[in-house]
C-alpha positions in Angstrom: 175.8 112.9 1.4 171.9 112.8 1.3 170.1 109.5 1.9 168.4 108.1 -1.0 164.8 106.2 -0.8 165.1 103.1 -2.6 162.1 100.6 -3.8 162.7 97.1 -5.0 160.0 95.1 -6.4 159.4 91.3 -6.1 158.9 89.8 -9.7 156.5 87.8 -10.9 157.8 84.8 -13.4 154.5 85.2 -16.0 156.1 82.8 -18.9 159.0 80.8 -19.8 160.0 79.2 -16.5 163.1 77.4 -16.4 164.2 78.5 -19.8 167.1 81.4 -18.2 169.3 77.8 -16.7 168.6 76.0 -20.0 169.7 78.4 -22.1 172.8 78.5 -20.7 173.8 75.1 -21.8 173.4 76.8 -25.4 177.8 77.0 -24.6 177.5 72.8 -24.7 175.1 72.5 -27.4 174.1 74.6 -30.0 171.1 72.0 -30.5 169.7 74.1 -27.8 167.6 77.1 -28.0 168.1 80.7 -26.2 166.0 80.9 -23.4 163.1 83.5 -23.2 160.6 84.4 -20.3 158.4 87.1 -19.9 159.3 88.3 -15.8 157.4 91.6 -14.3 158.6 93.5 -11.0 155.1 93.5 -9.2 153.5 96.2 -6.6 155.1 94.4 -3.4 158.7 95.1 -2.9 161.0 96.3 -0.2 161.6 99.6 1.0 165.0 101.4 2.4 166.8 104.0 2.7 170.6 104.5 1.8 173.4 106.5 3.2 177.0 106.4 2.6 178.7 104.6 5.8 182.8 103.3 6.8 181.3 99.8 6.5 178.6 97.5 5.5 175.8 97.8 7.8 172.1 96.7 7.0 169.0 97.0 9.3 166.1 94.7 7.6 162.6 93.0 8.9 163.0 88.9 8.7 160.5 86.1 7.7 158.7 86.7 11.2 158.7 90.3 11.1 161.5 91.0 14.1 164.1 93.9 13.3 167.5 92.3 12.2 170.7 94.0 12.3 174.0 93.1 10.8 177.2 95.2 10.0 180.8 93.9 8.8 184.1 95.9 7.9 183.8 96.7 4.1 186.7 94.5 2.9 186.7 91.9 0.2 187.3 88.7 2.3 185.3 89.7 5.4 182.3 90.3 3.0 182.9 87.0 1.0 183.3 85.3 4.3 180.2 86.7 5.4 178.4 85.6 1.8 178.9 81.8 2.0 177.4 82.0 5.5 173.6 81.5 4.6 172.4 83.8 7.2 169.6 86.3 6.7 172.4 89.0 5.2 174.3 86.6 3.0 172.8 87.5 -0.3 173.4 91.5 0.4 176.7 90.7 1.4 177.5 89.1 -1.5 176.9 91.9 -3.3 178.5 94.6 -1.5 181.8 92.2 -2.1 181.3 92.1 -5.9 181.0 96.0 -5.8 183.9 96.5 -3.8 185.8 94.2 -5.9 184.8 95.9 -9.0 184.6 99.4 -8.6 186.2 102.1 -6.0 183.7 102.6 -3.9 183.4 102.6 0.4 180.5 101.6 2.5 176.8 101.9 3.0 174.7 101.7 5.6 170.9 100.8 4.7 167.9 100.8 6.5 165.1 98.6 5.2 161.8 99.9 6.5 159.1 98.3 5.0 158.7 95.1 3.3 155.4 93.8 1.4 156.8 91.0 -0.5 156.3 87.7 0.6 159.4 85.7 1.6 160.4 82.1 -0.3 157.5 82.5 -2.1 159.1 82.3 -5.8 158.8 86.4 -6.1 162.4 86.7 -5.4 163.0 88.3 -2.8 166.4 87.1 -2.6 166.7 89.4 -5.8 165.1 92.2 -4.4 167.6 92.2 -2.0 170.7 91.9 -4.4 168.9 94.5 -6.8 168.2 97.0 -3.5 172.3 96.5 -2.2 173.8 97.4 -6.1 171.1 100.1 -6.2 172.3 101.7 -3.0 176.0 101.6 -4.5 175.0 102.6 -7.9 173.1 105.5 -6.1 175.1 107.0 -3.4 178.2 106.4 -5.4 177.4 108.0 -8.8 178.4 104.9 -10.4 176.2 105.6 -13.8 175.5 101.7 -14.1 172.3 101.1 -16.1 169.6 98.9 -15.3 171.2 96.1 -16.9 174.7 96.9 -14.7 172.3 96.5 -11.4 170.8 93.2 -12.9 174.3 91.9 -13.3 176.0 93.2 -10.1 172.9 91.4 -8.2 173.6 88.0 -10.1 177.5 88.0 -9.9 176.6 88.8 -5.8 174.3 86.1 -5.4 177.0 83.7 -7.1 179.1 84.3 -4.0 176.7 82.7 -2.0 175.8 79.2 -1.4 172.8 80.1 -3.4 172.3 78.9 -7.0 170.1 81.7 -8.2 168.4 81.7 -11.8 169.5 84.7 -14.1 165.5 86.2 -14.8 165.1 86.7 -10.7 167.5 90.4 -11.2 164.1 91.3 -14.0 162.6 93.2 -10.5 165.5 96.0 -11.5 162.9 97.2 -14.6 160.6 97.9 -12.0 156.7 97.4 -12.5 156.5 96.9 -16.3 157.1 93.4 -18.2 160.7 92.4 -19.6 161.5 90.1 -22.3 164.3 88.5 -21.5 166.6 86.2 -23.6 169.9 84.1 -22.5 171.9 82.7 -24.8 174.8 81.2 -22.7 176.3 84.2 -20.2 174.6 86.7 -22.7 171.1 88.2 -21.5 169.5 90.3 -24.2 166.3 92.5 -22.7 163.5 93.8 -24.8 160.7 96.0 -22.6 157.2 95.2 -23.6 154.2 97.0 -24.3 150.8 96.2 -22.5 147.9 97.0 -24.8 145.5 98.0 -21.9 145.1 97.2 -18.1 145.5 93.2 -17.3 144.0 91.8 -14.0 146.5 89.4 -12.5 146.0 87.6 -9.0 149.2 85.7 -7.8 148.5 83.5 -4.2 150.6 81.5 -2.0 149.6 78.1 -1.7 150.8 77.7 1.7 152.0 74.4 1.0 155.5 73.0 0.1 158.1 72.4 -2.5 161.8 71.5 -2.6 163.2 73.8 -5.6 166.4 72.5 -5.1 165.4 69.0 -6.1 163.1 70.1 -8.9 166.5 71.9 -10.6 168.8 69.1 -10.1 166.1 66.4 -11.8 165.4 68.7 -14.5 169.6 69.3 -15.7 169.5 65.8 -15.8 168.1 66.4 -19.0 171.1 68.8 -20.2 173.2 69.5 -22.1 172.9 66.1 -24.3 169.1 64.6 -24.1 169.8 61.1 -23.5 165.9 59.7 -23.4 162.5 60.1 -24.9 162.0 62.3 -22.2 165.0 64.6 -21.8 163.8 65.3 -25.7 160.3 66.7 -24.3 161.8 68.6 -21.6 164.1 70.7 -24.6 161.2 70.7 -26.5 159.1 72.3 -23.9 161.8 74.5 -22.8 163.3 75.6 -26.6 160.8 75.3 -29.3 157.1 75.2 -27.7 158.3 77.9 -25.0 159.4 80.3 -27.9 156.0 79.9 -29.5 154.2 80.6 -26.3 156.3 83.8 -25.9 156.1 84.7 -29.3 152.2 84.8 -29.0 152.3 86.3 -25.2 154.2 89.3 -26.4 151.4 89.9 -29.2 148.5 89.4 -27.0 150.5 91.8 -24.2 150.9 94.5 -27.1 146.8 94.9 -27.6 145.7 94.2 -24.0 144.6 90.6 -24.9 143.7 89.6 -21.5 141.6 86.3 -23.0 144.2 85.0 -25.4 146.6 85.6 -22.2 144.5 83.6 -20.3 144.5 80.9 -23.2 148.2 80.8 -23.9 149.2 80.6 -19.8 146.5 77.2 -19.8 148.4 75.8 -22.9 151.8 76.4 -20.8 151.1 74.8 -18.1 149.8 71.9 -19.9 153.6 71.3 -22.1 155.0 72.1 -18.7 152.5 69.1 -16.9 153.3 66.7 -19.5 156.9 67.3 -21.1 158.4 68.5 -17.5 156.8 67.6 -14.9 157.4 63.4 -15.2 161.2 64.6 -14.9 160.6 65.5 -11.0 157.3 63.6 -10.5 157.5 63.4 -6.6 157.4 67.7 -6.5 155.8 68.9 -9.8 152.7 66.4 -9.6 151.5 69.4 -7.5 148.3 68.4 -6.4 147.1 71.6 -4.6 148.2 73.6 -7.6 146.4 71.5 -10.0 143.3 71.6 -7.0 143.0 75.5 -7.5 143.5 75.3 -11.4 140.7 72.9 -11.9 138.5 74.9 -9.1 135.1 76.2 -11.2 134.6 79.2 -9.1 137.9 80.5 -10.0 137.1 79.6 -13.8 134.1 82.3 -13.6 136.5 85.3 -12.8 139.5 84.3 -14.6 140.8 83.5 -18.1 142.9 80.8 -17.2 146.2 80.0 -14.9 149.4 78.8 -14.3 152.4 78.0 -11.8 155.1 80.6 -10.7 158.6 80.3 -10.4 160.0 76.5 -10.6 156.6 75.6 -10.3 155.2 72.5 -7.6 153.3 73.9 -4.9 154.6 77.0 -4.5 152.8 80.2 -5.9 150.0 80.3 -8.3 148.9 83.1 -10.5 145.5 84.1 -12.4 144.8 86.6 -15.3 141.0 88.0 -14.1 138.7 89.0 -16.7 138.2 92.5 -15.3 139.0 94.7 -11.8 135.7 93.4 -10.1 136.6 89.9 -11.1 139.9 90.6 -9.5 138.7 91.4 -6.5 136.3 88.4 -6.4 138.5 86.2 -7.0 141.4 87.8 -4.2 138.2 87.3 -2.2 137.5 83.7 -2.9 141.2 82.9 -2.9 141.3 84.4 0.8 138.1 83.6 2.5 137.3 80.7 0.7 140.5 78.5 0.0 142.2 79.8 2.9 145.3 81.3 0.6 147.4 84.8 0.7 146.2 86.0 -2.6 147.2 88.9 -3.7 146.3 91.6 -6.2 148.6 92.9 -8.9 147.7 95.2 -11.9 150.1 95.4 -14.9 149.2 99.1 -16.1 148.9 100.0 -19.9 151.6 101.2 -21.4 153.4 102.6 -24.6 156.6 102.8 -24.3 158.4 106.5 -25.0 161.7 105.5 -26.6 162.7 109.0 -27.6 163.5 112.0 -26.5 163.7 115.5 -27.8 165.8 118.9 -26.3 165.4 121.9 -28.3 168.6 124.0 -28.0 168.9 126.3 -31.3 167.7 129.6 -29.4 170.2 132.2 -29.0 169.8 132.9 -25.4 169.0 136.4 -25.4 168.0 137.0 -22.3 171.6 135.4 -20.5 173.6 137.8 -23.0 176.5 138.6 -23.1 177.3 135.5 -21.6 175.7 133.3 -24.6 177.4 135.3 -27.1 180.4 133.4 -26.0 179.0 130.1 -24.6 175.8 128.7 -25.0 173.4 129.0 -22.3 173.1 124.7 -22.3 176.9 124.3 -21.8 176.5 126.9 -18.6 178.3 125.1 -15.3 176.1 123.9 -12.3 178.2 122.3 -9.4 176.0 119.4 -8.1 176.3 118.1 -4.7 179.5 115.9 -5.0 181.0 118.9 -6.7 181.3 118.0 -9.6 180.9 121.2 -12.1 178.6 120.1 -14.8 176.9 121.8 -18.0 173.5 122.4 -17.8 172.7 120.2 -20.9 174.5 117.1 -18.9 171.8 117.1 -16.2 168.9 116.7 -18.7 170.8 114.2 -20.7 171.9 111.9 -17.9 168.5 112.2 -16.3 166.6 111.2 -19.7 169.1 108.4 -20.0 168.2 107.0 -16.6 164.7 106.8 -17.8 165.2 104.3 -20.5 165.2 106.6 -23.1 166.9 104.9 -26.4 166.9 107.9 -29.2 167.9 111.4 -27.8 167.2 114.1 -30.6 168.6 117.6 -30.0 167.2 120.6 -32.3 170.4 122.9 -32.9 171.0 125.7 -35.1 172.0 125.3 -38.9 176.0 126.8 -37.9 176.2 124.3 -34.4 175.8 121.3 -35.6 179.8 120.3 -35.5 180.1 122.9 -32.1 177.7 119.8 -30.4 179.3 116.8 -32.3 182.9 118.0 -31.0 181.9 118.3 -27.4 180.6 115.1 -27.7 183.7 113.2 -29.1 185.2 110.9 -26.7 189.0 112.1 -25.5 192.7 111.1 -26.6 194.0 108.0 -24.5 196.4 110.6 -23.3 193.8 113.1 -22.1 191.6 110.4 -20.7 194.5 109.0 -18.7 195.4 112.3 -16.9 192.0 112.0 -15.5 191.4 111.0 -11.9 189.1 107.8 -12.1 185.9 109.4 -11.0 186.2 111.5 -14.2 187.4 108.4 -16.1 184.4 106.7 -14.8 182.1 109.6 -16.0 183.1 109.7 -19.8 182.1 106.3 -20.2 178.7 107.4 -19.2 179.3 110.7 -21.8 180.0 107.5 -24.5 177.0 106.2 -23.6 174.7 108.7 -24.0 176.1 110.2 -27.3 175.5 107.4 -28.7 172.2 107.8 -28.5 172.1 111.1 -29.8 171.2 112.7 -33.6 170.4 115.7 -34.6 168.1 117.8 -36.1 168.6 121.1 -37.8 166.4 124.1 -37.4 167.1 126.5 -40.2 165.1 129.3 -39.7 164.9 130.5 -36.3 160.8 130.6 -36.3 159.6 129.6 -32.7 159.1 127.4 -30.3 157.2 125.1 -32.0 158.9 125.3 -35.4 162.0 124.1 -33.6 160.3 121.2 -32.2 158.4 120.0 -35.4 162.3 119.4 -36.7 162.3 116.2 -35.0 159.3 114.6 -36.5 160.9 113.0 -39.1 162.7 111.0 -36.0 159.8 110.5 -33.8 158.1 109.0 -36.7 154.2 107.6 -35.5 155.8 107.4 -31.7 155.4 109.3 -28.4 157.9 111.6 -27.7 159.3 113.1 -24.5 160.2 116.7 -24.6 162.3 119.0 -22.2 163.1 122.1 -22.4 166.5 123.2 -22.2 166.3 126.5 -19.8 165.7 124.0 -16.9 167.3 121.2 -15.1 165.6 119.5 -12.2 165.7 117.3 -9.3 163.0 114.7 -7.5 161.6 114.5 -3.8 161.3 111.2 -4.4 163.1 108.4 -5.1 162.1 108.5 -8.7 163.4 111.5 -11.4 161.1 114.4 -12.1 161.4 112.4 -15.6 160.4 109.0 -14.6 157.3 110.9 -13.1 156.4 112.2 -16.6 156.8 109.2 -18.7 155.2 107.1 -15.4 151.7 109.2 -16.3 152.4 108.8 -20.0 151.3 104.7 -19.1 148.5 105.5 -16.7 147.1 108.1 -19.1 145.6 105.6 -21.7 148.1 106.9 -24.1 146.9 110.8 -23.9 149.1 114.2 -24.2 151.0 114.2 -21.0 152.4 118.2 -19.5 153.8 118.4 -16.4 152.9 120.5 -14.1 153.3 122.4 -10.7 151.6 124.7 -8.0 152.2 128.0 -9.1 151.6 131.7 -7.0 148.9 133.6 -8.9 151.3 136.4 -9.4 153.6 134.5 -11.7 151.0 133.0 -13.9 151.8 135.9 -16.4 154.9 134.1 -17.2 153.9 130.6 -17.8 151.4 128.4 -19.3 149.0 127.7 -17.5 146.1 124.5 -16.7 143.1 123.9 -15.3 140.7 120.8 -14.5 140.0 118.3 -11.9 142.3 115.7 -10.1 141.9 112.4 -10.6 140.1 110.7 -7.4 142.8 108.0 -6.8 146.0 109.1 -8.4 145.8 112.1 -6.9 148.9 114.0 -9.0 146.9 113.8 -12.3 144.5 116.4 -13.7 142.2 116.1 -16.1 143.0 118.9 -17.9 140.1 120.8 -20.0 141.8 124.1 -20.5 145.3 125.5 -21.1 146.3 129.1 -21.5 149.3 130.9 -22.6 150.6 133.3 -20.3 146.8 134.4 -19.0 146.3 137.6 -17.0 145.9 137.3 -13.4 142.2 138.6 -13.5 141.6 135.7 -16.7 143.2 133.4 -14.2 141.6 134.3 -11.1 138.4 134.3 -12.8 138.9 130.9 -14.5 141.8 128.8 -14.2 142.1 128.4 -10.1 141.5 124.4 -9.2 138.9 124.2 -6.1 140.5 122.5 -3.2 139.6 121.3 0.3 138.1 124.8 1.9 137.3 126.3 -2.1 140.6 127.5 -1.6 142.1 127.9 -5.4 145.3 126.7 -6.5 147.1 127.6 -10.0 149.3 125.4 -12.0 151.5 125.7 -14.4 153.9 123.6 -16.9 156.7 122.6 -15.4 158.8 122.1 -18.4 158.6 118.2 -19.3 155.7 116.7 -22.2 154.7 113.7 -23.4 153.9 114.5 -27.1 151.7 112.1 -29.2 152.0 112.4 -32.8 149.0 113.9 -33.4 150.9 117.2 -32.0 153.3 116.8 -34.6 150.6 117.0 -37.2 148.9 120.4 -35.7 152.4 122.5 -35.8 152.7 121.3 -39.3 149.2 122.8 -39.7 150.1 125.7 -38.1 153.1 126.1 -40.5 151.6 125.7 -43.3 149.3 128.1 -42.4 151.7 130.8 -41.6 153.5 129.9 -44.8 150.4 130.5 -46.9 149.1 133.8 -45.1 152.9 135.0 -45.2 152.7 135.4 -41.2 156.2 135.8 -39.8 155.2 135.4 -36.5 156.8 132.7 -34.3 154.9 129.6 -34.3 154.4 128.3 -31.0 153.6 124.6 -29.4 151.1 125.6 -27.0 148.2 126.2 -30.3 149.6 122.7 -31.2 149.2 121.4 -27.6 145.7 123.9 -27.1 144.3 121.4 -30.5 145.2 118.2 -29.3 143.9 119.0 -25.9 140.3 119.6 -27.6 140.8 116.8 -29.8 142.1 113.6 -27.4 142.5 115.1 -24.4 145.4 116.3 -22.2 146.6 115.0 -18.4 148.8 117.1 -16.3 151.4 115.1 -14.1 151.7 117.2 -10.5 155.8 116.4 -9.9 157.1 116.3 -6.7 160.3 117.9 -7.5 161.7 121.1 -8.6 162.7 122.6 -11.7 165.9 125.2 -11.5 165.7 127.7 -14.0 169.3 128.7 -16.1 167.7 131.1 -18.8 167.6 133.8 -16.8 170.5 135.6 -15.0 168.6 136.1 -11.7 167.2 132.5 -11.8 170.8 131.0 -13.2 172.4 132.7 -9.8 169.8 131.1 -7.6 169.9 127.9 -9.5 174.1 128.0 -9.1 173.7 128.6 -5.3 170.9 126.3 -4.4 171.4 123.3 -7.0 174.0 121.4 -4.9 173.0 121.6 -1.6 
């Protein structure tokens, strides 16, 4: 078994404090509002690396930055045992207990190498932790749980410690983008949130002190039942003026409000000052954090403030007005005030919901083979050897990415051929199944249920085939793969999550992936030119795009400069981001063919080619590979190679 390179973010509480414990009493009183809070994983986490292992055995850096070690048989009792402990590995162990309890798995052994996230300094690292150990099951296992599965495995694993731990700390599984989350009782609902443009936060350690347990016991006082004037505020400020605040945060997040942010995270911590705080008086008068709030110097680079976490004098946290007021104020924050500020930037983003695979082709080029089985239900062994279709790979890979709408363009006769594959099996058939395989159709369920279908009924390109799916993808961003490849990462990220990652830091522009690509072969492929982006090194600015250019065209125009005016050649690597506007250009394009009577095949690059001109275009550089299956030589390599 390969390692696997796992990150774990710390999160960052921005609203609705408090509300995921309150909402739970929603079981005792149905007076009592859902909870909400807005949480986001931030850029400081842990690092580690995974293997398989006969026990549970963790290597990790502590408070004081000394190498700790710790290893246990992997059985149920030792690793409870080992969870009510309340030593340095009791969260993790509590984990691996509720994953041995719940699924058939063995042990790990993981490595943590790096950590950046401050400890006990309401980021949750605790979480981090829990998230990392179900991660490293989930992972190594092929366990298929989602994101929410990894939130919940965490929580039930930090329930088996002596810790009480609130249910938004497990948000740091989303990773660095912001979560809505709702409870309701047991129930957590999660809604992921678009950002509008770049936002500026700063988040410091106060370096003073706070007893979160007391603040939680004096504030469910006030639960289920309020009993006093003031237990009334406290499900006021919690329920009703907490939903408002959210409500408005969400909006202001959508267009990149960084001002009305600002506003709205003053006006919380004002309810919280005067309907909460009096509850726990002796640790949420917070004078230091109410020092820094009030400080005038901070007022000049920021929009406004608030407390983190269960609030006192714990963490603070800032929305700047811009990047150089961020770093003034991280400055001021440091050098001034004698804190451990730190900077944090929550990156546009619009989120690609839907995905599209265009498999109508007849495979011509894999004949005779396809004239029996399509070329997307071809078998590739992956490394647990499990024989797989090709089609399997892109679908479980888009449905790790959060993808919600999977849109497959088939032929006008295959429509039933896909919808039978994808019917779940008999009781009987499923039960013959060794559990691995039983385990697997559920995540088959999962997926078909996000898929629908889209009929291509002449056979007229490329492009034609992809324009089917507009009338799903409506005004939205759409990712597209192709279906000759399947791929895998060199990171700990997919080749996927690399695409639709650029998609956020591109401002919303045309995203192709691409890759380094010998000047021989350019013949074959599309290919791109322009400059790399100074800091994120892995996207181009791309200013040209060429179908299939000669090698002279290429030599001549399309080779990228590098360190020596060397030139390098790229090429698509088979994964886009389409914006709608790409949608609107192939309908040009067929209409035009229509009119002129042209039966030539309509292709997407003219579509892409226009919107390039028009908006712009970014190239995402993948650190992976893409294994081609739509060509008999490449399918043999891909067979031989894949599962290594």
């Amino acid at each position: 078994m390969k390692d696997v390179e796992i990150f774990v973010p710390g999160r960052l509480c921005l609203f609705g404090e408090h509300s995921d414990w309150a909402g739970r009493y929603t079981l005792n009183n149905p007076d009592v509002l859902a909870g909400k809070a807005i949480v986001t994983g931030i850029n400081l986490g842990i690092y580690a690396n995974a293997r398989t292992h006969d026990k549970f055995s963790i290597i990790s850096i502590d408070e004081s930055g000394n190498t700790v070690s710790f290893s246990c048989e992997m059985k149920l009792d030792v690793l409870k045992m080992h969870a009510k402990q309340s030593h340095f590995f009791c969260y993790a162990c509590g984990v691996a207990a509720y994953m041995l309890e719940h699924y058939k798995i063995g042990g790990v052994s993981i490595k943590i190498d790096k950590v950046t996230l401050p400890i006990k300094k309401g980021l949750s690292s605790s979480a981090a932790i829990c998230v990392l150990t179900a991660r490293a099951f989930n992972e190594l296992y092929h366990l298929h749980m989602s994101v929410n599965g990894e939130m919940n495995a965490a929580y039930r694993g930090e329930l088996l410690t002596n810790s009480r731990c609130g249910r938004l700390d497990q948000a740091c599984a989303y990773g660095i983008q912001p979560v809505c989350l709702e409870f309701s009782g047991d129930e957590i609902s999660t809604e992921i949130l678009k950002v509008g443009k770049d936002l500026f936060w700063v988040f410091a350690d106060l370096k003073s002190k706070k007893n979160t347990k007391k603040i939680l016991s004096d504030l469910n006082r006030s639960y289920p039942f309020p009993q006093t004037e003031q237990d009334i505020k406290v499900h006021e400020a919690l329920g009703k003026d907490n939903h408002e605040i959210i409500s408005k945060v969400i909006k202001a997040l959508e267009i990149g409000d960084a001002q009305e942010i600002g506003l709205l995270m003053t006006e919380s911590q004002r309810i919280f000052d005067e309907k909460i705080a009096p509850n726990c008086s002796s640790e949420l008068t917070a004078p230091k954090l109410h020092f820094v709030l009030n400080d005038d110097t901070i007022k000049k680079y920021s929009y406004g403030g608030k407390g983190v976490g269960s609030q006192g004098d714990g963490t603070i946290q800032f929305i700047a007005k811009d990047l150089e007021s961020q770093h003034k104020l991280i400055d001021y924050l440091n050098d001034k005030l004698g804190l451990n500020a730190y900077a944090f930037t929550l990156p546009s983003s619009s989120k690609v919901s839907k995905a599209i695979i265009p498999v109508a082709g007849f495979g011509t080029r894999m004949y005779p083979e396809t004239r029996f089985v399509k070329k997307e239900f071809l078998p590739v062994v992956d490394s647990n050897g499990f024989a797989k279709p090709v089609i399997m790979y892109l679908l479980e890979e888009i449905e790790a990415s959060g993808i919600e709408e999977i849109i497959l363009i088939v032929g006008k006769d295959e429509i039933e051929q896909f919808q039978e594959i994808f019917k779940p099996l008999s009781e009987e058939h499923l039960s013959k199944l060794p559990q691995r395989v039983q385990d697997y159709e559920k995540l088959i369920a999962r997926i078909s249920s996000k898929i629908k279908y889209a009929v291509q009924e002449e056979r007229r390109g490329f492009g034609h085939a992809v324009y089917q799916a507009k009338k799903f993808i409506g005004n939205e961003p759409a990712l597209l793969m192709l279906g000759d490849f399947i791929y895998k990462s060199n990171l700990n990220i997919s080749c996927t999550k690399q695409t639709l990652n650029a998609y956020r830091k591109s401002g919303g522009k045309l995203i192709v992936s691409i890759r380094e690509t010998p000047i021989d072969d350019v013949v074959h492929y599309g290919v791109l030119f322009g400059k790399f982006d100074t800091y994120r090194k892995y996207l181009m600015n791309v200013t040209e795009m060429v179908e299939k250019p000669s090698v002279e065209y290429a030599v001549d125009n399309l080779g990228v400069k590098t360190v020596g005016n060397n030139a390098k050649y790229y090429s698509t690597f088979g994964q886009y981001v389409l914006t709608p506007d790409v949608f609107d250009y192939l309908e040009e394009d067929i209409k035009e063919h229509d009119n002129k009577k042209d039966d030539s095949e309509i292709q997407l690059t003219s579509a892409l080619v226009k919107a390039l001109n028009n908006k712009g275009m970014v190239g995402v550089l993948v650190d992976g590979t893409s294994y081609d299956v739509g060509i008999p030589k490449a399918y043999k390599k891909t067979i031989s190679e894949y599962g290594k």
